[in-house]
C-alpha atoms as a printed R data frame, in Angstrom:
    type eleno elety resid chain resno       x       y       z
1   ATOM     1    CA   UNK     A     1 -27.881 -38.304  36.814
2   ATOM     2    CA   UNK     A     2 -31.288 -36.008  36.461
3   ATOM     3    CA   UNK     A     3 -33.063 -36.041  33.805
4   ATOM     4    CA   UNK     A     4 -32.314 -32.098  33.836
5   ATOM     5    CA   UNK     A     5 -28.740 -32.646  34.216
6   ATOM     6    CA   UNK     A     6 -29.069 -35.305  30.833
7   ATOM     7    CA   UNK     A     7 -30.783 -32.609  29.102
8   ATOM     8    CA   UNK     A     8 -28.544 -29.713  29.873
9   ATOM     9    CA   UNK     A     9 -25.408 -32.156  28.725
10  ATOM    10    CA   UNK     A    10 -26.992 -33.110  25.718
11  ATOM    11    CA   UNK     A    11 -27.560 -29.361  25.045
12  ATOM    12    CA   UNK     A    12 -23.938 -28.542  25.801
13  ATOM    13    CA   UNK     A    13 -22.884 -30.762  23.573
14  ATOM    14    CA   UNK     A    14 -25.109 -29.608  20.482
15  ATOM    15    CA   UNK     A    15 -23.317 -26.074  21.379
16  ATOM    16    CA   UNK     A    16 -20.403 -27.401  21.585
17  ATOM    17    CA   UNK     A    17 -20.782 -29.326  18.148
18  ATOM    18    CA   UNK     A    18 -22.310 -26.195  16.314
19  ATOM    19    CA   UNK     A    19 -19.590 -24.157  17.801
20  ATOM    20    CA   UNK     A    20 -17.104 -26.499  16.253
21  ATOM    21    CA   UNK     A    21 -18.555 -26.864  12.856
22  ATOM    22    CA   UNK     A    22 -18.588 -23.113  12.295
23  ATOM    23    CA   UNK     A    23 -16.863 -21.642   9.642
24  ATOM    24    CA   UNK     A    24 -14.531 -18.936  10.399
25  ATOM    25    CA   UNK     A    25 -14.255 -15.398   8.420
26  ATOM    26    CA   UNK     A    26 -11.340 -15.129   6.494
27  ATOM    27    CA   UNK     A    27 -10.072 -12.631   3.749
28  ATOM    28    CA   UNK     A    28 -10.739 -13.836  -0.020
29  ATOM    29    CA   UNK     A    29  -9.645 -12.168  -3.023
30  ATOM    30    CA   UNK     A    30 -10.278 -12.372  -6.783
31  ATOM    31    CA   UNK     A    31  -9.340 -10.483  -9.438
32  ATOM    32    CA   UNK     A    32 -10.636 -10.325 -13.691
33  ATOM    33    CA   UNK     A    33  -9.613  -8.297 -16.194
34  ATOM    34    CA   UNK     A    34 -13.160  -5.926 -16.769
35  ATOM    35    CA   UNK     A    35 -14.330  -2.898 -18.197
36  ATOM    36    CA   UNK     A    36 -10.459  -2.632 -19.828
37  ATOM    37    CA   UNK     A    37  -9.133  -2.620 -16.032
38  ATOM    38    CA   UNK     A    38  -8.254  -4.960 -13.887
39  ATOM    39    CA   UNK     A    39 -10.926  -5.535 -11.287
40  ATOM    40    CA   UNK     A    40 -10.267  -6.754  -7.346
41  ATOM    41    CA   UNK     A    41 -12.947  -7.907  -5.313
42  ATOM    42    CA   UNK     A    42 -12.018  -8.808  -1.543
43  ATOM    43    CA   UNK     A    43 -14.785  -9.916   0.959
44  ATOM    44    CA   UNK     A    44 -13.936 -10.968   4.726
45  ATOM    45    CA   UNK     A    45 -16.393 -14.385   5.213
46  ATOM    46    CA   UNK     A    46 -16.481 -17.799   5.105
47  ATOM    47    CA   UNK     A    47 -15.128 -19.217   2.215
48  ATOM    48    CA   UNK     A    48 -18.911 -20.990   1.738
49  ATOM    49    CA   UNK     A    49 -20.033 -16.980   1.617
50  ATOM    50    CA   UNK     A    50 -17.595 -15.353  -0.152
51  ATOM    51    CA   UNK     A    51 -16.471 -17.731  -3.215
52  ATOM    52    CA   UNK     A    52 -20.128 -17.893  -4.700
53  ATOM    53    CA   UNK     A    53 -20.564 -13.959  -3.698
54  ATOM    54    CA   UNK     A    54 -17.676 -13.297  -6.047
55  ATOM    55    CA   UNK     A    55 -18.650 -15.483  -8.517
56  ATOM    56    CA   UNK     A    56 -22.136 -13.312  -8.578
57  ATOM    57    CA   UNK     A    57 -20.361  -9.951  -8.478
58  ATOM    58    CA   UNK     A    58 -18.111 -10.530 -11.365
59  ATOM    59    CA   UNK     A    59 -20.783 -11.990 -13.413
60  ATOM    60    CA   UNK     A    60 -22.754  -8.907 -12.360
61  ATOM    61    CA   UNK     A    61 -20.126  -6.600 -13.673
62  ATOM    62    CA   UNK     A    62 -19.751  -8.322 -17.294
63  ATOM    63    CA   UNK     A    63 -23.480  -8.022 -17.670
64  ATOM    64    CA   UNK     A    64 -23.175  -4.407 -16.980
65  ATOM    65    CA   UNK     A    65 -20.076  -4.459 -19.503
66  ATOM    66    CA   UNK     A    66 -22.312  -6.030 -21.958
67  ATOM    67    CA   UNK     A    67 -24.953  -3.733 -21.904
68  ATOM    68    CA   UNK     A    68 -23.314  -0.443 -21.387
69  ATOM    69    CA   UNK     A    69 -19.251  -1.051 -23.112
70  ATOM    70    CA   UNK     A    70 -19.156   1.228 -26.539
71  ATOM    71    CA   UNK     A    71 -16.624  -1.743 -28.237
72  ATOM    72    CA   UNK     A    72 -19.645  -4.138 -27.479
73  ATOM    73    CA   UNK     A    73 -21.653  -5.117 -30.767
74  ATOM    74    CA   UNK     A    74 -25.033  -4.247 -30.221
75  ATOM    75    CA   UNK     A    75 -24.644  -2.640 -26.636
76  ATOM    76    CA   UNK     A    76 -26.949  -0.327 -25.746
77  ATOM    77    CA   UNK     A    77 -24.104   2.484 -25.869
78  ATOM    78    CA   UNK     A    78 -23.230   0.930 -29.029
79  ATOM    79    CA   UNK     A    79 -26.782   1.486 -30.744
80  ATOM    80    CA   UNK     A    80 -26.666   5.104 -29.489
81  ATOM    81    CA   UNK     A    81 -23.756   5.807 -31.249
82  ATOM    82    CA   UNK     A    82 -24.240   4.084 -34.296
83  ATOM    83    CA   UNK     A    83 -27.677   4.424 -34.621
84  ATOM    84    CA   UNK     A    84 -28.939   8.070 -35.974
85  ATOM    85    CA   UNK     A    85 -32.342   8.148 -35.218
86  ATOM    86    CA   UNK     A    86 -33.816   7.881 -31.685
87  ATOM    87    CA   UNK     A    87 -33.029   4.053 -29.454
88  ATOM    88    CA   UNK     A    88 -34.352   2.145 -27.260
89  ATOM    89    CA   UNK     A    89 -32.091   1.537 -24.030
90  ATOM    90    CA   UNK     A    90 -32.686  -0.752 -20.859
91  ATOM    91    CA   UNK     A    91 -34.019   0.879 -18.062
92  ATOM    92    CA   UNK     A    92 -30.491   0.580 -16.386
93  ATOM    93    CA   UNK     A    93 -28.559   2.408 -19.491
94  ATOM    94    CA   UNK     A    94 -31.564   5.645 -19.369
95  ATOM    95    CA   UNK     A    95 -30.966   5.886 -15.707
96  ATOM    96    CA   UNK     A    96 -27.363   6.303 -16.020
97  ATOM    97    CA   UNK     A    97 -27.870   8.356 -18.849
98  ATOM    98    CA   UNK     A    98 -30.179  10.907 -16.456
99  ATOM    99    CA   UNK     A    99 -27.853  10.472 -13.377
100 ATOM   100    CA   UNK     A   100 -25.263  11.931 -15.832
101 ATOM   101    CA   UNK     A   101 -26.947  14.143 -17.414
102 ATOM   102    CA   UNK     A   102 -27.996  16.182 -14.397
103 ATOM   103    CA   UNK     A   103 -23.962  15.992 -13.568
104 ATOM   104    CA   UNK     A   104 -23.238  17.472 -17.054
105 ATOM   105    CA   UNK     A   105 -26.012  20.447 -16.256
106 ATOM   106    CA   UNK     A   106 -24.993  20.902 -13.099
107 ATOM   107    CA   UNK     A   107 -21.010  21.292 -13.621
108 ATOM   108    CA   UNK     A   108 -21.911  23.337 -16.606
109 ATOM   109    CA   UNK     A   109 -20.836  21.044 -19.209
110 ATOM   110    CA   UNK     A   110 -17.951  19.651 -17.736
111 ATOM   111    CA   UNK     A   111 -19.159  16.460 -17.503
112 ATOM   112    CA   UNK     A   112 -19.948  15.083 -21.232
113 ATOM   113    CA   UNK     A   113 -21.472  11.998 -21.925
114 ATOM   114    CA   UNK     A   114 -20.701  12.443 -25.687
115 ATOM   115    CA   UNK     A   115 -17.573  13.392 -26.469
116 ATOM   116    CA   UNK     A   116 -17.771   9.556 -28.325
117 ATOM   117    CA   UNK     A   117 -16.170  11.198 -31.814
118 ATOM   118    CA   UNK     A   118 -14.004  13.252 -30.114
119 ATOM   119    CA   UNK     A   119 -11.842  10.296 -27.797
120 ATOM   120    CA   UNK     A   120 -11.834   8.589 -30.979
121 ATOM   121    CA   UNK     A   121 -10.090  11.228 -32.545
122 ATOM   122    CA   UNK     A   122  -7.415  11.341 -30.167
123 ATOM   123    CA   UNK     A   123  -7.018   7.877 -29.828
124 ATOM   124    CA   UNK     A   124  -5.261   8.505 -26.815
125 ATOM   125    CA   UNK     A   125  -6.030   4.789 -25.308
126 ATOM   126    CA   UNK     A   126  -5.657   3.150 -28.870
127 ATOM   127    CA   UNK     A   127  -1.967   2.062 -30.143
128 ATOM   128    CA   UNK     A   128  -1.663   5.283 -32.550
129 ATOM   129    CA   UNK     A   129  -2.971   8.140 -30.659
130 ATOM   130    CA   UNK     A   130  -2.225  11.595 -32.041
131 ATOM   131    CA   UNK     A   131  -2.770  15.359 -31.789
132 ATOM   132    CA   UNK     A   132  -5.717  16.456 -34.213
133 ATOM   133    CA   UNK     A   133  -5.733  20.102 -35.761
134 ATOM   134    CA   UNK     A   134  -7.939  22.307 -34.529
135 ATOM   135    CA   UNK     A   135 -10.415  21.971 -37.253
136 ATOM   136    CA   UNK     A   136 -10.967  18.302 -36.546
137 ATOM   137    CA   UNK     A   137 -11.403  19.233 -32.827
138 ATOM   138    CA   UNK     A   138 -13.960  21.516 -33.954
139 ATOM   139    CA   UNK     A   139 -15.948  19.491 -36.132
140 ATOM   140    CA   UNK     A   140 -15.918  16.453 -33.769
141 ATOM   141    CA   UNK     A   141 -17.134  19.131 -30.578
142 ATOM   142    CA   UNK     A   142 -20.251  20.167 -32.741
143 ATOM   143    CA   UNK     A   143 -23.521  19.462 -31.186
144 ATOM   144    CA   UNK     A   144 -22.014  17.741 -28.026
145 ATOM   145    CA   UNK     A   145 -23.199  19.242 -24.136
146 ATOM   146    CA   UNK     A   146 -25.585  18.563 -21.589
147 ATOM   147    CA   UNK     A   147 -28.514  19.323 -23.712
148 ATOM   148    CA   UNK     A   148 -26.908  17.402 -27.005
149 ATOM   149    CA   UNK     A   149 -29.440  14.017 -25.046
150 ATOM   150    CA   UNK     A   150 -32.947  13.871 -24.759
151 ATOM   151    CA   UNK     A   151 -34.231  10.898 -22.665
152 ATOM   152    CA   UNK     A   152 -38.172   9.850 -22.661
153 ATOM   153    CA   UNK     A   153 -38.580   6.962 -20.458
154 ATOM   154    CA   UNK     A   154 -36.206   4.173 -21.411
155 ATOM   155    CA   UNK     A   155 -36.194   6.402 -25.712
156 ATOM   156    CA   UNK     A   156 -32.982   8.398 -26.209
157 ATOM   157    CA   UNK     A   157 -32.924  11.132 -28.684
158 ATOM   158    CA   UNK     A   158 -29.607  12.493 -30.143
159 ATOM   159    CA   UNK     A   159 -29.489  16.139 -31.136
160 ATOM   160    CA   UNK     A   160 -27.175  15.481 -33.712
161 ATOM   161    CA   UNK     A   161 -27.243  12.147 -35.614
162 ATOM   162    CA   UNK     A   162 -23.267  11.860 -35.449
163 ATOM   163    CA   UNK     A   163 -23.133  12.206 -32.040
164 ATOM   164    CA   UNK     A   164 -21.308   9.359 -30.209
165 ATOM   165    CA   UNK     A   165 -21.966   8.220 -26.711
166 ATOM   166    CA   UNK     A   166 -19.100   7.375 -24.096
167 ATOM   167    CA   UNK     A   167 -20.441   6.208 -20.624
168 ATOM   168    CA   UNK     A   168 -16.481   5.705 -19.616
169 ATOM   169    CA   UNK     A   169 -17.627   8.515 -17.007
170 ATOM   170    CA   UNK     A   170 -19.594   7.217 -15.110
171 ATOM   171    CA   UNK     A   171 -20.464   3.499 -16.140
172 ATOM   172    CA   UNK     A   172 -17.644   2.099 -14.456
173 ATOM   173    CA   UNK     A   173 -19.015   3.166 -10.886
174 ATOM   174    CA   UNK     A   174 -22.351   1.931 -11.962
175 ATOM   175    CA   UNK     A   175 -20.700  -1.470 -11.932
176 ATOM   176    CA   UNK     A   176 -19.059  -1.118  -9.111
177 ATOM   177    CA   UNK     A   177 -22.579  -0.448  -7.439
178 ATOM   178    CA   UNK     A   178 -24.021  -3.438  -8.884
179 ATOM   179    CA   UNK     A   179 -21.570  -5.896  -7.608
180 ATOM   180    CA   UNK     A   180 -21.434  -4.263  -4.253
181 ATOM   181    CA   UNK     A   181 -25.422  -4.843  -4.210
182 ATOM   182    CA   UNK     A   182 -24.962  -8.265  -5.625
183 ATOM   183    CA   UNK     A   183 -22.706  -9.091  -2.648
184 ATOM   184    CA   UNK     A   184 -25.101  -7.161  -0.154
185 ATOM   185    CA   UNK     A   185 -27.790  -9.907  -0.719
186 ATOM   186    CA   UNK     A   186 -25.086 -12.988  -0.682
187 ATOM   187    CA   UNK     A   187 -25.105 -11.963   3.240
188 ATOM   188    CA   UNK     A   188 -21.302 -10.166   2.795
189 ATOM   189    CA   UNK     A   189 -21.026  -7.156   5.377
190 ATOM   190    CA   UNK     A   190 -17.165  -7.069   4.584
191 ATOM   191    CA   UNK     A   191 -15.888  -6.315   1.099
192 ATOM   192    CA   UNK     A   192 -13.916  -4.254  -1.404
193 ATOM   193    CA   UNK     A   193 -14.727  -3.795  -5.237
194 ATOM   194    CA   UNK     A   194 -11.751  -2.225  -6.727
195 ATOM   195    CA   UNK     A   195 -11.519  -1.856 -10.713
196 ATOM   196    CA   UNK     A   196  -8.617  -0.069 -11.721
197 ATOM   197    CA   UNK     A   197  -8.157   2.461  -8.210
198 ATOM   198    CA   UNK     A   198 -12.128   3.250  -8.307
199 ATOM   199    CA   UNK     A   199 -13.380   1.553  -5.438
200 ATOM   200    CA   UNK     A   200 -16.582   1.409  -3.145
201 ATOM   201    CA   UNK     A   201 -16.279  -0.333   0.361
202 ATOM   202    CA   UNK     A   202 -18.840  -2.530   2.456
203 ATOM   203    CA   UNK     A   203 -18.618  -2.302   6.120
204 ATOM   204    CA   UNK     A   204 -15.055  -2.469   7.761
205 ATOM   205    CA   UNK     A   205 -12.376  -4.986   7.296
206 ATOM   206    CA   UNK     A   206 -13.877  -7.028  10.370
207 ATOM   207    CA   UNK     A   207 -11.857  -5.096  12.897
208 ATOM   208    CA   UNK     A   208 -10.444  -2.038  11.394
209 ATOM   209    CA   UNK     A   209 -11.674   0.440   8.361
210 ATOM   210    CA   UNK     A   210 -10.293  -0.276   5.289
211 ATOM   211    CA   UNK     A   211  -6.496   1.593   4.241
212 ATOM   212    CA   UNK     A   212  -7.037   2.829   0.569
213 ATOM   213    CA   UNK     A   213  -3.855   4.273  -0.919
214 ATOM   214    CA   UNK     A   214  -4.126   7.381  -3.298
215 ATOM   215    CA   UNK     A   215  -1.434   7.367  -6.346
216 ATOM   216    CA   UNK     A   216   0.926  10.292  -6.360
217 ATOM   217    CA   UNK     A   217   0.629  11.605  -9.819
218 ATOM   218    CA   UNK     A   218   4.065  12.519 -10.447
219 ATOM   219    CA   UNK     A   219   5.811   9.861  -8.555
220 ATOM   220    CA   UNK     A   220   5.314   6.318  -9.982
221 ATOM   221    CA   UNK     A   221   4.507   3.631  -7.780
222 ATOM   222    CA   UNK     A   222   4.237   6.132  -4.720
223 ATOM   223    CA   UNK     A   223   1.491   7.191  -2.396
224 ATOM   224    CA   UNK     A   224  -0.178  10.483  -2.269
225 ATOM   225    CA   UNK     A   225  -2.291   9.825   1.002
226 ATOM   226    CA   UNK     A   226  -3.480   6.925   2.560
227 ATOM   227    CA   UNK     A   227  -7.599   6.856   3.902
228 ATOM   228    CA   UNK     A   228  -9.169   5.379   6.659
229 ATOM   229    CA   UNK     A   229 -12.474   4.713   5.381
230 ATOM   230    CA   UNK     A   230 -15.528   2.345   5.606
231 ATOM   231    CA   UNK     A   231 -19.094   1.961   3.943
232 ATOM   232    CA   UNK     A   232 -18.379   4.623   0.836
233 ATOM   233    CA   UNK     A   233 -16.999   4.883  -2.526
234 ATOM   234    CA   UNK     A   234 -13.596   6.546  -3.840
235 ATOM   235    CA   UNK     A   235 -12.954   7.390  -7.043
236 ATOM   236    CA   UNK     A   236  -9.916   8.867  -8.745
237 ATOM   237    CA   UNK     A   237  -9.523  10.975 -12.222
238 ATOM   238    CA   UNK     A   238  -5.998  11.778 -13.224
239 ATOM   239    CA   UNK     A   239  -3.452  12.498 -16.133
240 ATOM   240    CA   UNK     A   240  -1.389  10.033 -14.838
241 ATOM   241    CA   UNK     A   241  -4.022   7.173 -16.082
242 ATOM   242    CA   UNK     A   242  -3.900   7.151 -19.643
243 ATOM   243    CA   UNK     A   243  -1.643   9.354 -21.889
244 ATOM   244    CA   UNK     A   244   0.708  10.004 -24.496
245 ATOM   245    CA   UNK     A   245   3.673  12.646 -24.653
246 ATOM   246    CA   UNK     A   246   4.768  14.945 -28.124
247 ATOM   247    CA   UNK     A   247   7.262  16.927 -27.846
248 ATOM   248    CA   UNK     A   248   7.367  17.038 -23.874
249 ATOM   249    CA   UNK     A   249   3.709  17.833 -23.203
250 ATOM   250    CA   UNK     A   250   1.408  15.148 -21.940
251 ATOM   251    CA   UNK     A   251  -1.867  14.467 -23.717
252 ATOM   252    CA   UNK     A   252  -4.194  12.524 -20.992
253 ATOM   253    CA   UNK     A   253  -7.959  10.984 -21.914
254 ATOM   254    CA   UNK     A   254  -9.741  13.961 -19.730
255 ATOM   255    CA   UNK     A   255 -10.932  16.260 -22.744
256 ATOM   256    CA   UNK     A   256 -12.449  19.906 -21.319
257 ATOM   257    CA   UNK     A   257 -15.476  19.435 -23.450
258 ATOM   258    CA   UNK     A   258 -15.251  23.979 -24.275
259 ATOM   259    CA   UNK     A   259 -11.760  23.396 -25.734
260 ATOM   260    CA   UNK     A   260 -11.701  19.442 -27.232
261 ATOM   261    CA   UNK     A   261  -8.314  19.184 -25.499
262 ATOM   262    CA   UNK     A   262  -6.975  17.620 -22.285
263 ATOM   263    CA   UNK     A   263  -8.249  19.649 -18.936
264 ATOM   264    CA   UNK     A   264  -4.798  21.510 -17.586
265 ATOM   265    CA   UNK     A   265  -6.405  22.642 -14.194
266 ATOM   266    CA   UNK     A   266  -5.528  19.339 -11.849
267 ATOM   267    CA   UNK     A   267  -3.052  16.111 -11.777
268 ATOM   268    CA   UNK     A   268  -5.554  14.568 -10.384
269 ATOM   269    CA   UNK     A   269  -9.346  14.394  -8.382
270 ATOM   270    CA   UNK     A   270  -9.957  11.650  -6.033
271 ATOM   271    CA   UNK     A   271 -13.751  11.782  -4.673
272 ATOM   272    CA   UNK     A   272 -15.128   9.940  -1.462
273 ATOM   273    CA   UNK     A   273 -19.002   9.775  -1.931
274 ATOM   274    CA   UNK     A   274 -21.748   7.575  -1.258
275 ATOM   275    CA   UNK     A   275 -22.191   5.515  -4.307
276 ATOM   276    CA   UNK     A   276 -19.252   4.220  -7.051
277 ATOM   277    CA   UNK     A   277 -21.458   5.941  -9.933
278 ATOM   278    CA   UNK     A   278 -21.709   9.173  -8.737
279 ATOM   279    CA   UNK     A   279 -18.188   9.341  -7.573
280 ATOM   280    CA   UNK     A   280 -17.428   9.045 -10.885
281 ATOM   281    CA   UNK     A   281 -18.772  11.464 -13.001
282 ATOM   282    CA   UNK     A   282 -17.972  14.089 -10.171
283 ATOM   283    CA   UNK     A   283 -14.779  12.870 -10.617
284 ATOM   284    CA   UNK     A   284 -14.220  14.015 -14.215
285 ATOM   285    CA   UNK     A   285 -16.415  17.141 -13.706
286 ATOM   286    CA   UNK     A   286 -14.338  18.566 -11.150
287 ATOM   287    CA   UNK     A   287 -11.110  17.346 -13.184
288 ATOM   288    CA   UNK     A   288 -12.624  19.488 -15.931
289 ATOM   289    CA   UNK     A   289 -13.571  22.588 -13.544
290 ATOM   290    CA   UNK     A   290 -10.120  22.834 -11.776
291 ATOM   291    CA   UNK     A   291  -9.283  23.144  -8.179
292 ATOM   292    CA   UNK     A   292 -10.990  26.721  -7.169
293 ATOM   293    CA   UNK     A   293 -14.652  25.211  -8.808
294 ATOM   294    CA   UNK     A   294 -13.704  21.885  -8.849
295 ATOM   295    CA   UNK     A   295 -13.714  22.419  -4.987
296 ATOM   296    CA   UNK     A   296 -17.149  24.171  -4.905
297 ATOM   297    CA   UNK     A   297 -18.684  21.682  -7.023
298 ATOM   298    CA   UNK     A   298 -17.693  19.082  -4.299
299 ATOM   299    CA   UNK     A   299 -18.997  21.240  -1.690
300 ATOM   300    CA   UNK     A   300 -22.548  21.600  -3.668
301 ATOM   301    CA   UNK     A   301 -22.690  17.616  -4.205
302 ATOM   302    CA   UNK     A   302 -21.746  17.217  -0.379
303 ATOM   303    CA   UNK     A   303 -19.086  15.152  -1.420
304 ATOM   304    CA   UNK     A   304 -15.336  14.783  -0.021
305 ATOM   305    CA   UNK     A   305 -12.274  15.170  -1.806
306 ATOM   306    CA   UNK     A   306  -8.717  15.129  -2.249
307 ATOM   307    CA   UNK     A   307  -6.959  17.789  -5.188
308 ATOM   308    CA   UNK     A   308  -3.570  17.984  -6.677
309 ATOM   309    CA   UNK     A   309  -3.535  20.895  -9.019
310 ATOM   310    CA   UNK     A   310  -1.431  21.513 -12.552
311 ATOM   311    CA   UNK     A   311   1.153  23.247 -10.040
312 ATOM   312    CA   UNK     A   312   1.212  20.246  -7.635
313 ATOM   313    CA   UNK     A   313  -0.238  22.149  -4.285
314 ATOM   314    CA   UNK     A   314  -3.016  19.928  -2.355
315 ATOM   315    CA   UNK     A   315  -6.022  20.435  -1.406
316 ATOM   316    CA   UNK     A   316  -8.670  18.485   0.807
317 ATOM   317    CA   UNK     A   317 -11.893  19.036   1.191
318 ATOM   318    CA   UNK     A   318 -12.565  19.812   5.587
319 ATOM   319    CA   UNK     A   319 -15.040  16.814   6.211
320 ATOM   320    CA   UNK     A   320 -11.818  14.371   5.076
321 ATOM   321    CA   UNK     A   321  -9.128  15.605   6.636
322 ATOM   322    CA   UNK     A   322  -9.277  13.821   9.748
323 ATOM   323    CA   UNK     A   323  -9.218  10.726   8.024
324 ATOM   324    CA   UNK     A   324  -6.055  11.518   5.941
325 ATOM   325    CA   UNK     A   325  -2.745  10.012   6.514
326 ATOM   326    CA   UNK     A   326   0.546  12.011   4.868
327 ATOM   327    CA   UNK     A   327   3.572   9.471   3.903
């Protein structure tokens, strides 16, 4: 034999060895209870990939928890709503802060990032929720709107002292974004972050875009729609989530921030948008507005969507309707 004939055997069988010893893609899931959800993460890669890109992502997500959860000692949500004076916050917390409050300006007050006292009051997620009396509504709604924060750099200034902050708006698809970056630089191009229905997508499933089913909100364990979808967040608000019934009427956790009482206007908003965190809080804002400006608010944000109103018609936004599929 040649020595070029040696050579190009001996290369052949290096290709043939690397070929062998290649790990294969494959689908790996994971789920942990976060954020009071339960949170999925799926990525399509080898195992040596995926299992430490999870392991990053979750831990990602409780350090967000830490930092931004209201029931967290010391949080910096905590501090703002038990501290009177103005507070400190990470550079993370006052840029989630601004991101919402331009939401909250923009939707006309739909979107409140302190309506702290008033969930409380309702206890609607607690064991003993209840329906307040107007005057306690009242009281707890005083001072609250899109002016009612004042950020300077990383300071936030409250205009009333007994104002408390809820980021359960909008933190949750902050999260999401952070893990999804998180598994960006492990090298996955294939994944799902899913924490209680509020998802954001990398890439494609490896040969097909990803199937997310919407909830029907009157039918339990049915489908609204499917999507076809890749690369992109969805997010869904509805009354369906978390609620508690008196006397036949259902009292959800979306307040309308002009009355102090559960929004009437939709079942439920689900929003396709670039990023998890801003999905969110246009989420709950167009909730709040109701399907004629809930619609236009979409529309203005150049975001996609999918509305079931109070009377149960639906309505979809024209850049998604291609990619909707009707049970």
């Amino acid at each position: 034999m040649s020595t070029c004939l040696r050579k190009l055997s001996v290369l052949l069988l290096l290709l043939l060895a690397l070929t062998g010893c290649e790990e294969r893609s494959q689908r790996v899931s994971r789920s942990q209870l976060l954020m009071g959800t339960l949170v999925d993460i799926v990525v399509v890669a080898p195992s040596s990939v995926a299992e430490p890109a999870i392991d990053a992502a979750f831990a990602e997500m409780h350090r967000i928890e830490n930092l931004m959860s209201p029931h967290v000692e010391q949080s910096d949500v905590w501090r703002l709503s038990h501290q009177p004076g103005p507070v400190t916050v990470s550079a993370e917390t006052a840029e989630v802060l601004r991101r919402g409050q331009i939401v909250a300006s923009e939707s006309g007050g739909a979107f409140d990032m302190t309506l702290g006292r008033l969930k409380q009051l309702w206890g609607v997620e607690s064991a003993t929720p209840r329906v307040p009396s107007d005057e306690e509504i009242r009281t707890a709604l005083q001072g609250i709107g899109p002016d009612a924060l004042r950020l300077e750099g990383h300071t936030v200034y409250k205009r009333r002292p007994e104002l408390q902050v809820d980021l359960g708006g909008i933190a949750k698809g902050y999260a999401i974004d952070r893990a999804v970056a998180v598994l960006r630089q492990s090298g996955v191009r294939h994944a799902s972050v899913n924490a209680g229905g509020d998802l954001r997508l990398i890439g494609d499933r490896g040969d097909r875009p990803w199937r997310i089913g919407i909830q029907h909100p009157r039918q339990s364990g049915e489908l609204l729609a499917t999507l076809d979808l890749e690369d992109i967040a969805v997010v869904t608000s509805g009354d369906y989530e978390r609620f508690f019934e008196r006397d036949g009427v259902r009292y959800h956790h979306l307040f309308d921030p002009q009355t102090g009482r559960p929004a009437r206007g939709c079942q439920s908003v689900t929003v396709v948008t670039d990023e998890a965190m801003q999905a969110d809080a246009l989420a709950t804002a167009v909730f709040v507005l109701g399907p004629q400006r809930g619609m236009e608010f979409l529309r203005q944000n150049r975001a996609e969507g999918i509305l079931v109103t109070a009377s149960g018609e639906v309505l979809v936004t024209p850049g998604l309707q291609s990619r909707v599929h009707w049970p």
